[in-house]
PDB file of N, CA, C, O and CB in Angstrom:
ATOM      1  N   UNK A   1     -64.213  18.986 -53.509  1.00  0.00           N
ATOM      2  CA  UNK A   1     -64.925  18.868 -54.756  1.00  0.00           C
ATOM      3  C   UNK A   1     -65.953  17.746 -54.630  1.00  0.00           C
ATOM      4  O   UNK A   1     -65.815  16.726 -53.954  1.00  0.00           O
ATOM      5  CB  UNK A   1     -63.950  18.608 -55.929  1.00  0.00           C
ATOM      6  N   UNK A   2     -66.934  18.062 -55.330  1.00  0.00           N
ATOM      7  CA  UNK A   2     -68.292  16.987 -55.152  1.00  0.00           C
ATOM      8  C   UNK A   2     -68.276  16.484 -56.788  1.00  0.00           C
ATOM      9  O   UNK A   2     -68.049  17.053 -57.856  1.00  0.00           O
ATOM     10  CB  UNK A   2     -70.150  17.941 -54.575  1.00  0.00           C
ATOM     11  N   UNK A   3     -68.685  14.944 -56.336  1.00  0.00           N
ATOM     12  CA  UNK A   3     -68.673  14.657 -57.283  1.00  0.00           C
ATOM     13  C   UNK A   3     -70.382  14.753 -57.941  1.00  0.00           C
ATOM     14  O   UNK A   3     -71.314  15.061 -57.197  1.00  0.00           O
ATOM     15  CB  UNK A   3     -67.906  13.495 -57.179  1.00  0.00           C
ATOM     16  N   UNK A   4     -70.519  14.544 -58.933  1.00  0.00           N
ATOM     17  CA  UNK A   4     -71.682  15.196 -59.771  1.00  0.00           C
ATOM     18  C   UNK A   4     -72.830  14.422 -60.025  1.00  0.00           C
ATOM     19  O   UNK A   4     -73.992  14.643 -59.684  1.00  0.00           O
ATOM     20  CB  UNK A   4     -71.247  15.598 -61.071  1.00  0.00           C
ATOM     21  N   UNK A   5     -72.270  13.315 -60.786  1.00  0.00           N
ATOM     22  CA  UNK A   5     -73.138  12.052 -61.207  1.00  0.00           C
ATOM     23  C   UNK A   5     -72.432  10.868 -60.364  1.00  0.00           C
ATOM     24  O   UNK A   5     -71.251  11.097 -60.102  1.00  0.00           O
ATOM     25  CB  UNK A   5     -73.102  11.722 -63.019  1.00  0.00           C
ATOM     26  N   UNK A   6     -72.789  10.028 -60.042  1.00  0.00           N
ATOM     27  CA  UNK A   6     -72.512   8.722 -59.182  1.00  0.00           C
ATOM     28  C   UNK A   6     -72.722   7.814 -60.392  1.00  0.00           C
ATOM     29  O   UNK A   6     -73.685   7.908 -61.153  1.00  0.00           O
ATOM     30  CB  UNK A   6     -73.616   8.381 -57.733  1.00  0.00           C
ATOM     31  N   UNK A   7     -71.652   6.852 -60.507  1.00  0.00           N
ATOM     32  CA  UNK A   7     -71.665   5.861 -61.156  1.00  0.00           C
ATOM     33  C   UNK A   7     -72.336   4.904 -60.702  1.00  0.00           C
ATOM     34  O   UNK A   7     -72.657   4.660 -59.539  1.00  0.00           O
ATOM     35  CB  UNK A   7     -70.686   5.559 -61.390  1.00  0.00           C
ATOM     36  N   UNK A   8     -72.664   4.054 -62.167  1.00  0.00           N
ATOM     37  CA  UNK A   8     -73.755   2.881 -61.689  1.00  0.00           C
ATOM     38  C   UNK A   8     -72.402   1.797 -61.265  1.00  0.00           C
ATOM     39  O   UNK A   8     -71.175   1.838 -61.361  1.00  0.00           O
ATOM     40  CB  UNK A   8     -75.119   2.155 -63.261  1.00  0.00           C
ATOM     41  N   UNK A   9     -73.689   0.600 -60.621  1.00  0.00           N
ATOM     42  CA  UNK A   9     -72.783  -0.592 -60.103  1.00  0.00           C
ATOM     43  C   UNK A   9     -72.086  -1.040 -61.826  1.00  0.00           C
ATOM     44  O   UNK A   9     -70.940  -1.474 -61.938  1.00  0.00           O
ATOM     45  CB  UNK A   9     -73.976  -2.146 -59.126  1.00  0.00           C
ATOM     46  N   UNK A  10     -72.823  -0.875 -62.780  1.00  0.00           N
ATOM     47  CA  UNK A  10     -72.224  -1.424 -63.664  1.00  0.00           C
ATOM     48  C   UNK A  10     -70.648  -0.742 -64.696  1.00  0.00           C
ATOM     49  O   UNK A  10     -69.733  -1.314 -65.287  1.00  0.00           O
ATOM     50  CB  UNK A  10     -73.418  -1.654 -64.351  1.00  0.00           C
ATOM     51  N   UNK A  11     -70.920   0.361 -64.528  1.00  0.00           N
ATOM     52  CA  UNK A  11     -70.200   1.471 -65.030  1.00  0.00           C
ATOM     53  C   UNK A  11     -68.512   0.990 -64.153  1.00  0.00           C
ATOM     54  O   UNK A  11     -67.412   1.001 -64.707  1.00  0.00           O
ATOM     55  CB  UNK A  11     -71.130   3.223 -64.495  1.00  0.00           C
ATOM     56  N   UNK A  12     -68.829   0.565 -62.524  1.00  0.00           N
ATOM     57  CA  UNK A  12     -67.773   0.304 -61.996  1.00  0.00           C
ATOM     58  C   UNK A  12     -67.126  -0.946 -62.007  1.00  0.00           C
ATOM     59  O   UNK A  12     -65.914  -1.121 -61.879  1.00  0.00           O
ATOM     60  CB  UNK A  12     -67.910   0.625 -61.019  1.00  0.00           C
ATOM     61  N   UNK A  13     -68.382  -2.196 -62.236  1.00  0.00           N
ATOM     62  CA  UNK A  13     -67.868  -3.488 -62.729  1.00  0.00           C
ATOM     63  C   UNK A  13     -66.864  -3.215 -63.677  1.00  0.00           C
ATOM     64  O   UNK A  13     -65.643  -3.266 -63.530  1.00  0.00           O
ATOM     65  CB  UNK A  13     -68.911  -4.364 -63.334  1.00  0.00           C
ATOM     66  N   UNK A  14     -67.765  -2.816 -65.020  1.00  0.00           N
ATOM     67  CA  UNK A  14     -66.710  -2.704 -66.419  1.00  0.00           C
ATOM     68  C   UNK A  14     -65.208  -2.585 -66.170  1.00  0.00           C
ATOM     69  O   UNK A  14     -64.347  -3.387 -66.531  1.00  0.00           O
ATOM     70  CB  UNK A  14     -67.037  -1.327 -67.324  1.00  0.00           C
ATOM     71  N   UNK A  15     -65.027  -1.370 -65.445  1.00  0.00           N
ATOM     72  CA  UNK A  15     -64.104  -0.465 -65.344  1.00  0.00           C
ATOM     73  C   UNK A  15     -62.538  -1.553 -64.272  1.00  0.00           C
ATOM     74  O   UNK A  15     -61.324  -1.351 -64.322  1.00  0.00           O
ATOM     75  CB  UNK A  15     -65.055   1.123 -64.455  1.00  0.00           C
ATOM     76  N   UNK A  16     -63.315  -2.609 -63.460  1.00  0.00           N
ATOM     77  CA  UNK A  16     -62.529  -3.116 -62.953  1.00  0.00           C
ATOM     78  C   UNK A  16     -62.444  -4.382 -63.670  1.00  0.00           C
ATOM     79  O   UNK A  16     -61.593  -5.205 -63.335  1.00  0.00           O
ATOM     80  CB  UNK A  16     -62.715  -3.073 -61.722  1.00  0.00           C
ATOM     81  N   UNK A  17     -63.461  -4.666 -64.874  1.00  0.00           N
ATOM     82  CA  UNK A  17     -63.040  -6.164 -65.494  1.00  0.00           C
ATOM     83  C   UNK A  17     -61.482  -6.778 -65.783  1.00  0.00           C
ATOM     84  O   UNK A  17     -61.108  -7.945 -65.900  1.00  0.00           O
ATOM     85  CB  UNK A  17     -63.674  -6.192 -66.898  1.00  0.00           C
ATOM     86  N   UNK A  18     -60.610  -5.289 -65.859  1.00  0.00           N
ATOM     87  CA  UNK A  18     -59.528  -5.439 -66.358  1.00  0.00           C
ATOM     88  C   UNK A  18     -58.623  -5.575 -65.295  1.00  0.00           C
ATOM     89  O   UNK A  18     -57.553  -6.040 -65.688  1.00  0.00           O
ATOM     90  CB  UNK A  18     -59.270  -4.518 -67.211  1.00  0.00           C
ATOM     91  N   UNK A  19     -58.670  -5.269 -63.734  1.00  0.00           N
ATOM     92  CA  UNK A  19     -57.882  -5.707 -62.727  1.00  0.00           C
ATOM     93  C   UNK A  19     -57.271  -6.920 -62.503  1.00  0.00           C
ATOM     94  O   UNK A  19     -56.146  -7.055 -62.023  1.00  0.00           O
ATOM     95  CB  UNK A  19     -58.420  -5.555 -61.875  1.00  0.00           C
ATOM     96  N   UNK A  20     -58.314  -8.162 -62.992  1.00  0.00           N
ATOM     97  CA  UNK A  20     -57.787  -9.595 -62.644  1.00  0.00           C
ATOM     98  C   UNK A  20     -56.466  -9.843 -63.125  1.00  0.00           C
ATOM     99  O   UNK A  20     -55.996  -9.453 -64.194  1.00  0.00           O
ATOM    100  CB  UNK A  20     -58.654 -10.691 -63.213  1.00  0.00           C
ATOM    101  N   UNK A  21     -55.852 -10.594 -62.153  1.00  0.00           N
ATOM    102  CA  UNK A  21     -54.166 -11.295 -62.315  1.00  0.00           C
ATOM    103  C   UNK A  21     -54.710 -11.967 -63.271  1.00  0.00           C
ATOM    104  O   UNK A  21     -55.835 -12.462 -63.334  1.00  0.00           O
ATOM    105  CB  UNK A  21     -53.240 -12.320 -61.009  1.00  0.00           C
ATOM    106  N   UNK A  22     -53.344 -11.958 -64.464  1.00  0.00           N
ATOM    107  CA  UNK A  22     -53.545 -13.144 -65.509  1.00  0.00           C
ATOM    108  C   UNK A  22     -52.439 -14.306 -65.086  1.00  0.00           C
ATOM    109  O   UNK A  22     -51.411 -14.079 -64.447  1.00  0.00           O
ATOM    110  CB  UNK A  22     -53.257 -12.567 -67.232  1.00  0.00           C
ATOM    111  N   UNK A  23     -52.756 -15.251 -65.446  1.00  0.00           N
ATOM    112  CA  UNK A  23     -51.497 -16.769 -65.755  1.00  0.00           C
ATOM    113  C   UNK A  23     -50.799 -16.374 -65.726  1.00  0.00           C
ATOM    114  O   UNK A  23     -51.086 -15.222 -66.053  1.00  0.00           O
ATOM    115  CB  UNK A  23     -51.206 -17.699 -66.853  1.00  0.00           C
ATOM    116  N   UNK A  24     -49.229 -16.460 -65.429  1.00  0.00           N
ATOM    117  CA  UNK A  24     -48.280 -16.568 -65.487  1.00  0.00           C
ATOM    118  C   UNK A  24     -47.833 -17.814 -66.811  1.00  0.00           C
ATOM    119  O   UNK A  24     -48.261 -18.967 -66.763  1.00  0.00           O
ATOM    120  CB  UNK A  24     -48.023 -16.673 -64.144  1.00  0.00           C
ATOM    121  N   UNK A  25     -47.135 -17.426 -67.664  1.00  0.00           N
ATOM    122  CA  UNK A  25     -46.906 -17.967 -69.022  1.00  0.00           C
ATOM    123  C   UNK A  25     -45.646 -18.715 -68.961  1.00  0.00           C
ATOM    124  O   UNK A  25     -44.510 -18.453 -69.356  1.00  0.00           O
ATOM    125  CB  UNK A  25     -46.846 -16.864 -70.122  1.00  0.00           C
ATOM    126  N   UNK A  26     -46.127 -19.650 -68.398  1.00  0.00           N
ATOM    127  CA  UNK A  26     -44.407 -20.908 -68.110  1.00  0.00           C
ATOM    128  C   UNK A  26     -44.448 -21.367 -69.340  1.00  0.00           C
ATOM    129  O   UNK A  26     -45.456 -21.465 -70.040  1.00  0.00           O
ATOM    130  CB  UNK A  26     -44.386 -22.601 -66.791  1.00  0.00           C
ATOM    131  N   UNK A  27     -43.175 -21.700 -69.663  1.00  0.00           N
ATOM    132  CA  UNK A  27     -42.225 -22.334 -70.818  1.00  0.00           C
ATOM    133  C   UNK A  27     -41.552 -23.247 -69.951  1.00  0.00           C
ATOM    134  O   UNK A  27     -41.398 -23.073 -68.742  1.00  0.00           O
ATOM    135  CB  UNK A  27     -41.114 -21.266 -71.686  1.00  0.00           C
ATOM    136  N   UNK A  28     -41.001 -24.617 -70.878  1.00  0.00           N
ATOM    137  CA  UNK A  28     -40.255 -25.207 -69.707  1.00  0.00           C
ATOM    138  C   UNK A  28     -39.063 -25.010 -70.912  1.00  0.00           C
ATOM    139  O   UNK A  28     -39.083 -24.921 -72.140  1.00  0.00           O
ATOM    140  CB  UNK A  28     -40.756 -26.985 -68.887  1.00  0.00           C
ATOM    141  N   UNK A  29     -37.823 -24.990 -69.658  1.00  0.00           N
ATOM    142  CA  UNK A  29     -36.493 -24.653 -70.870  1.00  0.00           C
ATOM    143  C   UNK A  29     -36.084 -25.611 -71.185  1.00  0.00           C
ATOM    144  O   UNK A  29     -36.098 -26.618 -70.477  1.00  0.00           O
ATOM    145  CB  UNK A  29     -35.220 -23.900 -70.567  1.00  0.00           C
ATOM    146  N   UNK A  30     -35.291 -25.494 -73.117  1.00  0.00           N
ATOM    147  CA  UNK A  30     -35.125 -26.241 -73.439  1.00  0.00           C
ATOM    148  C   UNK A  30     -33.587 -27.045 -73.205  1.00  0.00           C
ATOM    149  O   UNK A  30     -33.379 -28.165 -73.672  1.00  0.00           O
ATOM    150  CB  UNK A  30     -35.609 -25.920 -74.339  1.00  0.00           C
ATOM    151  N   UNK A  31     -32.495 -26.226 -72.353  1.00  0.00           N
ATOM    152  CA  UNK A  31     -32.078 -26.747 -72.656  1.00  0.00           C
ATOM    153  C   UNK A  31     -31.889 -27.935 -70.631  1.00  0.00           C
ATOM    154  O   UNK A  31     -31.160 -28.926 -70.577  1.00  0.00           O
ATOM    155  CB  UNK A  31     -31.119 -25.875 -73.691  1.00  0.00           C
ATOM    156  N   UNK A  32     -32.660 -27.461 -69.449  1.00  0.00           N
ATOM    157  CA  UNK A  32     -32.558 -28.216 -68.177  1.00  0.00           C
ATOM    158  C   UNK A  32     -33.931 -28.641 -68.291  1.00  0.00           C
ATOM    159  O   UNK A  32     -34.099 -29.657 -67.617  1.00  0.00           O
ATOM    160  CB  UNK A  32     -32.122 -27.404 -66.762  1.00  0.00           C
ATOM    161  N   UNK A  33     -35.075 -28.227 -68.935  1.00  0.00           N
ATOM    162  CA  UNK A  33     -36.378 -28.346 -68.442  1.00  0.00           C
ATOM    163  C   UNK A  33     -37.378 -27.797 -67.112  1.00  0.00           C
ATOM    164  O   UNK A  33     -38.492 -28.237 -66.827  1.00  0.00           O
ATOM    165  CB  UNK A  33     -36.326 -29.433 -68.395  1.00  0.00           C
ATOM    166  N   UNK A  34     -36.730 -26.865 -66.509  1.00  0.00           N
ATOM    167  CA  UNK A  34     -36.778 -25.756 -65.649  1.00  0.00           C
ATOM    168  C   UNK A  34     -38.197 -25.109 -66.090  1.00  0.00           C
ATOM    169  O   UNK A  34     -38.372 -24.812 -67.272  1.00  0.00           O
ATOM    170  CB  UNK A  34     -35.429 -24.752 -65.821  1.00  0.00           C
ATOM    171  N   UNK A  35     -38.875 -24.966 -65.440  1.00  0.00           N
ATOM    172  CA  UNK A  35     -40.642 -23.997 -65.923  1.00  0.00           C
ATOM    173  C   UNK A  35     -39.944 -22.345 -66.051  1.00  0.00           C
ATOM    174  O   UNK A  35     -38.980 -22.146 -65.312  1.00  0.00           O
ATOM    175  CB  UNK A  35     -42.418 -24.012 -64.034  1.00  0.00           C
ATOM    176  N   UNK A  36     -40.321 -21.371 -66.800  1.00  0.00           N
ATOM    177  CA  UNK A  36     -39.589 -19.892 -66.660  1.00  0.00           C
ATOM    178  C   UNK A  36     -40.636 -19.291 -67.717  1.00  0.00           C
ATOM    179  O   UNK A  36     -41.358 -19.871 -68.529  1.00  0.00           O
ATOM    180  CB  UNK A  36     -37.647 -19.742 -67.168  1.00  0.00           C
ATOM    181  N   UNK A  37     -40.466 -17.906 -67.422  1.00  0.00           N
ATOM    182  CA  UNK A  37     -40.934 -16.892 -68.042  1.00  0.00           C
ATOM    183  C   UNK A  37     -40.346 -17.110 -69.463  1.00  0.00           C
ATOM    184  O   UNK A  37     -39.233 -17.531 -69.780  1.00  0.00           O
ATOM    185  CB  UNK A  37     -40.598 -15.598 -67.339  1.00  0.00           C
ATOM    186  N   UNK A  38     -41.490 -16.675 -70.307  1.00  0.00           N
ATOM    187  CA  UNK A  38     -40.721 -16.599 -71.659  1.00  0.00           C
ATOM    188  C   UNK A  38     -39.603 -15.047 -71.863  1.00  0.00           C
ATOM    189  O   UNK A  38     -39.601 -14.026 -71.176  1.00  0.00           O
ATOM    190  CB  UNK A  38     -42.101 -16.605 -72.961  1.00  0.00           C
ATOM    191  N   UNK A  39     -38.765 -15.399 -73.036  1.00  0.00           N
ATOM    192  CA  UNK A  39     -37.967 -14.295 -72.990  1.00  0.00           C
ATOM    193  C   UNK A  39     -36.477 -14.153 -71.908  1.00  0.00           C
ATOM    194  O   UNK A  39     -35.366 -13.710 -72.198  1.00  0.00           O
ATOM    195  CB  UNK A  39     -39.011 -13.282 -72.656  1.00  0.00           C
ATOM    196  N   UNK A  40     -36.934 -14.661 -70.732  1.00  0.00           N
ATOM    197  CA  UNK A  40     -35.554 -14.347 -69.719  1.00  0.00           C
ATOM    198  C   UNK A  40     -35.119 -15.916 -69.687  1.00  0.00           C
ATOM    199  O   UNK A  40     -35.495 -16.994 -70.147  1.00  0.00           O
ATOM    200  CB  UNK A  40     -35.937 -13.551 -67.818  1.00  0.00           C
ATOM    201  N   UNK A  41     -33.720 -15.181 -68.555  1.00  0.00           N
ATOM    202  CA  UNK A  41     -32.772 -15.923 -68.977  1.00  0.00           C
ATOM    203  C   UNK A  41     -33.245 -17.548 -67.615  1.00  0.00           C
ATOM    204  O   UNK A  41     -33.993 -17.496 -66.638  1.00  0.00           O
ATOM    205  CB  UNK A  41     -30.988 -14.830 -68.851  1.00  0.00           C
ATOM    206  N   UNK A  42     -32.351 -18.886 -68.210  1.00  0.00           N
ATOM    207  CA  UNK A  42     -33.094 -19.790 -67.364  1.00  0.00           C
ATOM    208  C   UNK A  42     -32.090 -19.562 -65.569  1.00  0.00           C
ATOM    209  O   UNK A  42     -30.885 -19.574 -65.317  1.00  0.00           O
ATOM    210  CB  UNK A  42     -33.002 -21.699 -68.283  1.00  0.00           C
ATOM    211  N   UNK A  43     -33.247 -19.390 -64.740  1.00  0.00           N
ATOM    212  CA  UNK A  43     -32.519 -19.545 -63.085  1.00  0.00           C
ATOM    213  C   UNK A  43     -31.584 -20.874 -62.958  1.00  0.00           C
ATOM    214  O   UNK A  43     -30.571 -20.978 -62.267  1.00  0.00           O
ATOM    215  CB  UNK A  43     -33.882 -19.761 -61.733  1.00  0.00           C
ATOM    216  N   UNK A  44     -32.113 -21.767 -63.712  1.00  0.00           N
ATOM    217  CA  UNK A  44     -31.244 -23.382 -63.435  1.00  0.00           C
ATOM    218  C   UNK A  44     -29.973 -23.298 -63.711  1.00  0.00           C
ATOM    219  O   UNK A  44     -28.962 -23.520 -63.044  1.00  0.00           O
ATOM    220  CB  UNK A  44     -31.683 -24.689 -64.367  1.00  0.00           C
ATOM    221  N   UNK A  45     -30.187 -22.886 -64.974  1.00  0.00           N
ATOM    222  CA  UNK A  45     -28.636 -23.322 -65.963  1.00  0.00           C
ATOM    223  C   UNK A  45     -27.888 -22.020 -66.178  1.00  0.00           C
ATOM    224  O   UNK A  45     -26.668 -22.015 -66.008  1.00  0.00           O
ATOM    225  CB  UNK A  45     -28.963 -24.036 -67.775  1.00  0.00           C
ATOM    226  N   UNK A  46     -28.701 -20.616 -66.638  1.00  0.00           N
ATOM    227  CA  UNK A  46     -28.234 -19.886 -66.843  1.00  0.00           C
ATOM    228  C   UNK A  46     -27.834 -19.733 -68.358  1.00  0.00           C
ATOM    229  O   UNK A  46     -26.782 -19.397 -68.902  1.00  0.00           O
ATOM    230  CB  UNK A  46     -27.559 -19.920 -66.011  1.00  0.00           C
ATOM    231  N   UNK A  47     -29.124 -20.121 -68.855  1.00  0.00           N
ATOM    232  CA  UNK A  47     -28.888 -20.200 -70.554  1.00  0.00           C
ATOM    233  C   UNK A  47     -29.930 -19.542 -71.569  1.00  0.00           C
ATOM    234  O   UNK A  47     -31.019 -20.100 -71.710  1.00  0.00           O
ATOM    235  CB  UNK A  47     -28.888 -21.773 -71.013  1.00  0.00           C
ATOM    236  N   UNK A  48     -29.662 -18.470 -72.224  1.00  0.00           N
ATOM    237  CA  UNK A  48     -30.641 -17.918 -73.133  1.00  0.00           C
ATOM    238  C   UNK A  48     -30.371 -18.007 -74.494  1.00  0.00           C
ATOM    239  O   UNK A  48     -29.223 -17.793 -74.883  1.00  0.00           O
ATOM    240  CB  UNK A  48     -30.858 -16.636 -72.878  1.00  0.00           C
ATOM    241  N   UNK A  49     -31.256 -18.290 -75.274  1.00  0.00           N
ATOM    242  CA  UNK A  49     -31.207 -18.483 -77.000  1.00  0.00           C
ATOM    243  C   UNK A  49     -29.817 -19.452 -76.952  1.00  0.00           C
ATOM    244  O   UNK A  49     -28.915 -19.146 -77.732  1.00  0.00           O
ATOM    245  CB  UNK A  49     -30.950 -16.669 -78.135  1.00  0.00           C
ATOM    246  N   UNK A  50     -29.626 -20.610 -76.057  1.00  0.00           N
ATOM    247  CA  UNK A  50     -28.529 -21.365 -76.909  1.00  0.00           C
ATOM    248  C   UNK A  50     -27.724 -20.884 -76.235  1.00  0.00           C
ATOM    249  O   UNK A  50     -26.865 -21.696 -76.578  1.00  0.00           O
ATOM    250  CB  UNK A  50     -28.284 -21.223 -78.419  1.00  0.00           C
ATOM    251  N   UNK A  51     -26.957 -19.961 -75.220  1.00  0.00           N
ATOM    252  CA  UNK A  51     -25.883 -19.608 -74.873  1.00  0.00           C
ATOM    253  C   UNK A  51     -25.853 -18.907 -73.207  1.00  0.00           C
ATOM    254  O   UNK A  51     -26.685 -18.213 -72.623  1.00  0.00           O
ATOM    255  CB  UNK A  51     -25.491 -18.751 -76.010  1.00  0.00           C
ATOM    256  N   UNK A  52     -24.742 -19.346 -72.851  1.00  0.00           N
ATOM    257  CA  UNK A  52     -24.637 -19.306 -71.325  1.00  0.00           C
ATOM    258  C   UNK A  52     -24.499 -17.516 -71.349  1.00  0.00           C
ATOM    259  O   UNK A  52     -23.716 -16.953 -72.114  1.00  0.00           O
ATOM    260  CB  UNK A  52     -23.059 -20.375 -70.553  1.00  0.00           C
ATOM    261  N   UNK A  53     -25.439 -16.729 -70.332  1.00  0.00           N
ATOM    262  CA  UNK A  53     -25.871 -15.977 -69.848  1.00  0.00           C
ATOM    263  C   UNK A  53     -25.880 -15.460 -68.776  1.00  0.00           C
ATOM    264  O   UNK A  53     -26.090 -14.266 -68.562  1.00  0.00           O
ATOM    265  CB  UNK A  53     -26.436 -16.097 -70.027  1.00  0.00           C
ATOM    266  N   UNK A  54     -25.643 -16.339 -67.943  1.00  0.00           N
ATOM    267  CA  UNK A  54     -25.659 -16.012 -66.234  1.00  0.00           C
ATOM    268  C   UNK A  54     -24.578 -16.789 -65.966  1.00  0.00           C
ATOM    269  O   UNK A  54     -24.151 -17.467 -66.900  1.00  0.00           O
ATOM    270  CB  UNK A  54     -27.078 -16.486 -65.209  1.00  0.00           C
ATOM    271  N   UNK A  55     -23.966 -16.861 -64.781  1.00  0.00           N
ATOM    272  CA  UNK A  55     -23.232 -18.165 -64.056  1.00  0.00           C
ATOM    273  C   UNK A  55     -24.124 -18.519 -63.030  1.00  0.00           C
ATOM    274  O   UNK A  55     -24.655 -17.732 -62.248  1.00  0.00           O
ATOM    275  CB  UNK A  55     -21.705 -17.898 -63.369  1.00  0.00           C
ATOM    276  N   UNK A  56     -24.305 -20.090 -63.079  1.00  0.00           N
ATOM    277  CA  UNK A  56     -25.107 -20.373 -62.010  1.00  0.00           C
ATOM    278  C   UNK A  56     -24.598 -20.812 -60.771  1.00  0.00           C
ATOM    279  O   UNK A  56     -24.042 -21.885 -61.007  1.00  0.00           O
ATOM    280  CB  UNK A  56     -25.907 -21.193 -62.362  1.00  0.00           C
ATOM    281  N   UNK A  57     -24.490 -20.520 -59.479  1.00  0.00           N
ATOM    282  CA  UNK A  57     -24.080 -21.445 -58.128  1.00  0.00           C
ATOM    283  C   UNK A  57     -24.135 -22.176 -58.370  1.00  0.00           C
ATOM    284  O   UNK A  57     -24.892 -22.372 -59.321  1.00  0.00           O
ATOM    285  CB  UNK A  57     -24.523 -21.590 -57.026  1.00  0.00           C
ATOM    286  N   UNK A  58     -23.240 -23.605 -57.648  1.00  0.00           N
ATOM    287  CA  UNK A  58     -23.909 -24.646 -57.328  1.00  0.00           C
ATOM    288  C   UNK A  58     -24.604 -24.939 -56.164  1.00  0.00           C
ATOM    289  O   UNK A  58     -23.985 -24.540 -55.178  1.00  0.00           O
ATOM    290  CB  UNK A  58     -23.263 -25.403 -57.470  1.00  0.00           C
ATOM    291  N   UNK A  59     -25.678 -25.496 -55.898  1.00  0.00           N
ATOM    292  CA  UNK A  59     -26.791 -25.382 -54.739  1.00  0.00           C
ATOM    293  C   UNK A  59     -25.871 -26.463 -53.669  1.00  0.00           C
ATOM    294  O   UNK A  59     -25.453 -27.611 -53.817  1.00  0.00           O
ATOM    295  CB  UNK A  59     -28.723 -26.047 -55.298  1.00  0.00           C
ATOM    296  N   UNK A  60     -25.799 -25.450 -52.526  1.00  0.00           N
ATOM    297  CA  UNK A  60     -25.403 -26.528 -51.301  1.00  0.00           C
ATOM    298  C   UNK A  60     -26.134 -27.146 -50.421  1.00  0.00           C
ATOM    299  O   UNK A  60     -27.031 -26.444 -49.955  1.00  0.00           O
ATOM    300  CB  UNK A  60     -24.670 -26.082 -50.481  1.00  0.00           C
ATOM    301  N   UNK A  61     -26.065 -28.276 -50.004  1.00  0.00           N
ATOM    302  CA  UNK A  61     -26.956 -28.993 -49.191  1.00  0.00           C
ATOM    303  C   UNK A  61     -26.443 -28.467 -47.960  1.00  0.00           C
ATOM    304  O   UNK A  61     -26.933 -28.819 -46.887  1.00  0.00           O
ATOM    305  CB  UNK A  61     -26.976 -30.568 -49.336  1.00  0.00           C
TER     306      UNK A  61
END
């Protein structure tokens, strides 16, 4: 299949304005101070909305 009309350079800019990576949206938690995604649970402590969520390891040297 052929294509018909060829897009302009600009037609294809537009179209990729929306590709760029955004920020990553750190929160630091409240209850270790750990940087994290909003919404999930914290990797440190293992604590969401106030209440233990995960069990965390303790980290071995």
């Amino acid at each position: 299949m052929v294509v018909r009309m060829r897009h302009t350079r600009a037609h294809t800019a537009n179209r990729r304005s929306h590709h760029a990576l955004k920020k990553a949206n750190l929160q630091g938690c409240p209850n270790c101070g750990a940087m994290l995604h909003s919404h999930t649970a914290c990797d440190a402590c293992g604590m969401y909305k106030g209440r233990v969520v995960r069990k965390v390891k303790a980290k071995t040297a």
